[in-house]
C-alpha positions as CSV (number, residue, x, y, z in Angstrom):
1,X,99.5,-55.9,35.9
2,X,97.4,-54.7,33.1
3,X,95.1,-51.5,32.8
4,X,91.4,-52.9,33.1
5,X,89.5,-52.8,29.9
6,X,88.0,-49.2,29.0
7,X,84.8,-51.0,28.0
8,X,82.6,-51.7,31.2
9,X,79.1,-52.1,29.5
10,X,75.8,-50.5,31.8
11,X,72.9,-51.0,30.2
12,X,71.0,-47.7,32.6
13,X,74.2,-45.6,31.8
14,X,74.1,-46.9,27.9
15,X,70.2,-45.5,27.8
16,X,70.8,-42.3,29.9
17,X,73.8,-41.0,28.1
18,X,72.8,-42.1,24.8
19,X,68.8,-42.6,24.9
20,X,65.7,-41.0,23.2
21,X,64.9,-38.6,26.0
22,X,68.9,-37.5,25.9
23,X,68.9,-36.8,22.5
24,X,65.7,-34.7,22.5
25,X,67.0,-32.4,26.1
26,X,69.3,-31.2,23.4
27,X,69.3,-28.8,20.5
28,X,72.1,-31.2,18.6
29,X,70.3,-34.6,20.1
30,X,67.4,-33.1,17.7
31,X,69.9,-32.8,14.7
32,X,70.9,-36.9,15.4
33,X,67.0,-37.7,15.5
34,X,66.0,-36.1,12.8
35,X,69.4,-37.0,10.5
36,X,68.6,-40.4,11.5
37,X,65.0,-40.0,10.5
38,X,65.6,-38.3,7.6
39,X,68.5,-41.4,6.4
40,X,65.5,-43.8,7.4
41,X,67.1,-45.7,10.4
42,X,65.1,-48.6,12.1
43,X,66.9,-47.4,14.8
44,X,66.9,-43.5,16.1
45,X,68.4,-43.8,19.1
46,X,69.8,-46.7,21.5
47,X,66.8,-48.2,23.3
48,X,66.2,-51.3,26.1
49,X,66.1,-54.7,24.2
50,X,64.1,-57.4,25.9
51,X,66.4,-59.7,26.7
52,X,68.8,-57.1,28.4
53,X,67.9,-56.1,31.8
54,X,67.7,-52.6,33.1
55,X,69.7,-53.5,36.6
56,X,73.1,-53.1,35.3
């Protein structure tokens, strides 16, 4: 038998450990946003896409 697979994708766990509001609790979070800002991302910070649902 083989080890499972490391990557078990959560879409709540996904958003909570690497979402908006997480990055902004902390003072490093900030740096991210604002590097990410500052680089002009589309995307700041992992958010909830429409198809995916939140029940995971």
């Amino acid at each position: 038998m083989s080890p499972k697979r490391t990557w078990q994708p959560k879409v709540r766990k996904r958003l909570r450990t690497h979402g908006f509001l997480k990055r902004m609790s902390t003072p490093g979070g900030r740096n991210v946003i604002k590097s990410r800002r500052r680089k002009g991302r589309a995307v700041l910070a992992v958010r909830l896409s429409i198809r995916k649902s939140i029940k995971d």
